[in-house]
N, C-alpha and C positions, 0 to 999 in steps of 0.2 A: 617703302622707305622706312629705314630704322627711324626711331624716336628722337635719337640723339642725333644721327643726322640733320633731322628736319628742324630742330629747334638751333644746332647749327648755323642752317643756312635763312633763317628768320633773324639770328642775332647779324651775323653777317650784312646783311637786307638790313636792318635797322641801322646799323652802325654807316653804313653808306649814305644810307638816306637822311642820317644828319648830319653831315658834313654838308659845310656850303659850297656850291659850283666855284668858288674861286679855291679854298681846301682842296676840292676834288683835284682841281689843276695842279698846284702846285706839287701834290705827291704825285702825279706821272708825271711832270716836269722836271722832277728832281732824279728821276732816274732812267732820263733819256740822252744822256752821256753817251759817245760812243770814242775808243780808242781800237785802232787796227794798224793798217799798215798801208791799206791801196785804195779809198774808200771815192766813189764817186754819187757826185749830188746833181741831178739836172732838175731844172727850172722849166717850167711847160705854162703855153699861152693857150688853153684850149689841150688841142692835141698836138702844136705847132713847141717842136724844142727852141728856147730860147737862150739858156746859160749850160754850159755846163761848166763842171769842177773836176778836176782828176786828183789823182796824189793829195787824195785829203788822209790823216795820217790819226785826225783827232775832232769831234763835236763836242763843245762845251753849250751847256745851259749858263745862261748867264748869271751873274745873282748878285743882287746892289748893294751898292759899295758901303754903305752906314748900316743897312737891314739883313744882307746877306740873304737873302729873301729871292728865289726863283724869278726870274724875270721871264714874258712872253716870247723870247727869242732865243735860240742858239746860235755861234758861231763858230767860226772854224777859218783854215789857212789851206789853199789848194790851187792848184794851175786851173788858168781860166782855158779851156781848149775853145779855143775860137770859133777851128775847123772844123768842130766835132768829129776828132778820125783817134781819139781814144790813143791820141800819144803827146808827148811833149813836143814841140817843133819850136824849133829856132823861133827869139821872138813873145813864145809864151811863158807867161811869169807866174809866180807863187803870187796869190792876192788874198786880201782878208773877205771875208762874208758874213751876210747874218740871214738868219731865217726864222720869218717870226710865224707866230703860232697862227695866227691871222692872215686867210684868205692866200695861201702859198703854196699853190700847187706843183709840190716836188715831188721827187722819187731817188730815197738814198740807199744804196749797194754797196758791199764789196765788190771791187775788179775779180772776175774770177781768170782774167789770164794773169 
């Protein structure tokens, strides 16, 4: 390993290591934004699907209203598919959601049809 590498990835290492676990949060919180076009979110109890979202278009990081400041949640606007069959049917509505950083066990994708 070159020299200047190694001291590098020490400054690197340092500079991590002092920032505080809520610091840490907030900088990958702040750029966990997602804008697409067909974006699906499901919700899982275990390994049992519980919610799904279809035509989600946008995820926003939250960030408060006086602080402006990363909040532990994101949300978004997308069809609740009920039936879980990966289409809109009569019935299913655009709804709002949140998902917080805290014990949520998701899984978010683009549609790839």
């Amino acid at each position: 390993m070159k020299p200047s590498f190694a001291l590098f990835v020490v400054a690197i290492s340092a500079l991590l290591a002092s920032c505080t676990q809520e610091q840490q949060n907030q900088i990958s919180r702040s750029v966990q934004n997602w804008t697409g076009t067909n974006g699906v979110l499901e919700f899982y109890a275990g390994d049992k699907l519980m919610r799904r979202f279809i035509r989600i278009d946008k995820i926003s990081t939250a960030l408060g209203t006086d602080d402006n400041v990363p909040r532990s949640y994101r949300y978004g606007y997308g069809v609740l598919d009920e039936n879980f069959n990966m289409v809109v049917d009569a019935g299913e509505k655009k709804v709002y959601f949140e998902i917080s950083d805290y014990a949520s066990n998701y899984i978010f994708f683009e549609n790839p049809r």
